[in-house]
C-alpha positions as CSV (number, residue, x, y, z in Angstrom):
1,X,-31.6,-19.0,-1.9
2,X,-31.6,-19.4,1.8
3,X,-29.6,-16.3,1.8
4,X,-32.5,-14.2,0.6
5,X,-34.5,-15.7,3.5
6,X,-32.2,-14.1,6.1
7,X,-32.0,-10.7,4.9
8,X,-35.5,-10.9,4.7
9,X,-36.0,-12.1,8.7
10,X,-33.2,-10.5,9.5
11,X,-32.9,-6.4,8.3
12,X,-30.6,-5.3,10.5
13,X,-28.1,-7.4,10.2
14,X,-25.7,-6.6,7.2
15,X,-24.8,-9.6,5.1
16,X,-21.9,-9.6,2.6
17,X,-22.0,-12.4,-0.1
18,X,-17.8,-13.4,-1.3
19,X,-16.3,-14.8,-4.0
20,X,-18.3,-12.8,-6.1
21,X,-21.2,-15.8,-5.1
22,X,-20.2,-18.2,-7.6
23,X,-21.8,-19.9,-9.0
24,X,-24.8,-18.0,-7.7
25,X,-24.3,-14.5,-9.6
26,X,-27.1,-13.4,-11.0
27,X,-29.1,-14.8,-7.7
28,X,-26.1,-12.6,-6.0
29,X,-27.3,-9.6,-8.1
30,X,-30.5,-9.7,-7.3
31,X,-30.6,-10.0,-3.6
32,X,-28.0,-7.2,-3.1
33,X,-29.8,-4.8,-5.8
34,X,-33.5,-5.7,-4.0
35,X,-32.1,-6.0,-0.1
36,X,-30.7,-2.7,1.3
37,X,-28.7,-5.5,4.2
38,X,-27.4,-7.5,1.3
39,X,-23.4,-6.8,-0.3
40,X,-21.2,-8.1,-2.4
41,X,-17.7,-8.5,-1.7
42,X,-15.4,-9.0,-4.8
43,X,-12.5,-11.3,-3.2
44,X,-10.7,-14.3,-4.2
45,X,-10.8,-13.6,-7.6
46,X,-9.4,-11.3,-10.4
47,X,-11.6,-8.7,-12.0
48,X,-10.4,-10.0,-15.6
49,X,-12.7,-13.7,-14.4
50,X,-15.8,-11.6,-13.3
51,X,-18.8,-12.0,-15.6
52,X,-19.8,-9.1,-17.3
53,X,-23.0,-8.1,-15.6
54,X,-21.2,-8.1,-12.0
55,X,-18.9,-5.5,-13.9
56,X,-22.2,-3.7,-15.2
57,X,-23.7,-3.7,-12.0
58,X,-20.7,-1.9,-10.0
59,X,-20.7,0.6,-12.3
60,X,-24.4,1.3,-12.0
61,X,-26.9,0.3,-9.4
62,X,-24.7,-1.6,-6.9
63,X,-21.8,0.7,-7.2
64,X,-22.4,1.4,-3.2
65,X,-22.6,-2.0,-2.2
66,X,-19.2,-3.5,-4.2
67,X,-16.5,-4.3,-1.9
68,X,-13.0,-4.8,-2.5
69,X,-11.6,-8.0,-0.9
70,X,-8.5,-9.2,-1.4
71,X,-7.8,-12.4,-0.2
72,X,-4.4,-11.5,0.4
73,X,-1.5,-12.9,-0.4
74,X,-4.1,-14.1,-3.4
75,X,-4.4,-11.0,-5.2
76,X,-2.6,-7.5,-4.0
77,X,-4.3,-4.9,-4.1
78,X,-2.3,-2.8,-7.1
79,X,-3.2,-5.6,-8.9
80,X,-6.6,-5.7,-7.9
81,X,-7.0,-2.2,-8.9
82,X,-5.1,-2.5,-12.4
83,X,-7.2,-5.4,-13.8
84,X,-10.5,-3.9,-12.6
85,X,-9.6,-1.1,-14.6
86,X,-8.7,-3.1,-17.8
87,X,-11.9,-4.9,-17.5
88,X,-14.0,-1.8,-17.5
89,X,-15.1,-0.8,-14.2
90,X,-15.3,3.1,-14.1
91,X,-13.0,5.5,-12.2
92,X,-15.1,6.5,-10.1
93,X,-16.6,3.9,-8.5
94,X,-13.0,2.4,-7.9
95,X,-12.9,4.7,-4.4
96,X,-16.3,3.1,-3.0
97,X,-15.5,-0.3,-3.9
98,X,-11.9,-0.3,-2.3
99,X,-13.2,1.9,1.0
100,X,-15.7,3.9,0.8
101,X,-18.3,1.3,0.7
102,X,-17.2,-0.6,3.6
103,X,-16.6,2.2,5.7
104,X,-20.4,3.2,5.9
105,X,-21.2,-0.6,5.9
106,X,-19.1,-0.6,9.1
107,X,-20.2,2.1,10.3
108,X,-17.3,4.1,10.3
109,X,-18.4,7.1,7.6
């Protein structure tokens, strides 16, 4: 992916993938699991459409760089927040995806 390529050239500048990179997920995974500028924002979509292994991967070794994105007025937050829980993500990664995470990618923790 030319994606890859940037980060890569590129390692200061922080790069957030959307729409949880479909149809490019597992490429997605990859990149932000081996490139420390590389995220993944989790808009546009519901939690209860995400594949499984972008699920596995926010609870595990991405569970830093997850970000919640809403898309608004696509999906509200509350919303967001109760599917995501139905589908399995854990409790307490739920705080770094919806803030936490972007606040030290912005620079503001």
């Amino acid at each position: 992916m030319l994606i890859d390529d940037v980060a890569v050239d590129f390692p200061d500048m922080k790069i957030v993938l959307a729409h949880p990179s479909w149809p490019w997920v597992d490429e997605s995974l990859s990149m932000a699991l081996h490139k420390e500028n590389v995220y993944l924002d989790l808009s546009g979509w519901s939690p209860k459409y995400f594949q499984p292994q972008i699920i596995q991967y926010a609870n595990g070794p991405l569970k830093k760089k997850m970000l919640f994105g809403s898309d608004f007025p696509l999906i509200r937050p509350e919303k967001w927040l109760e599917a995501a829980q139905q589908v399995g993500f854990k409790p307490e990664v739920l705080p770094g995806i919806m803030k936490d995470n972007a606040a030290r990618l912005l620079g503001l923790a």
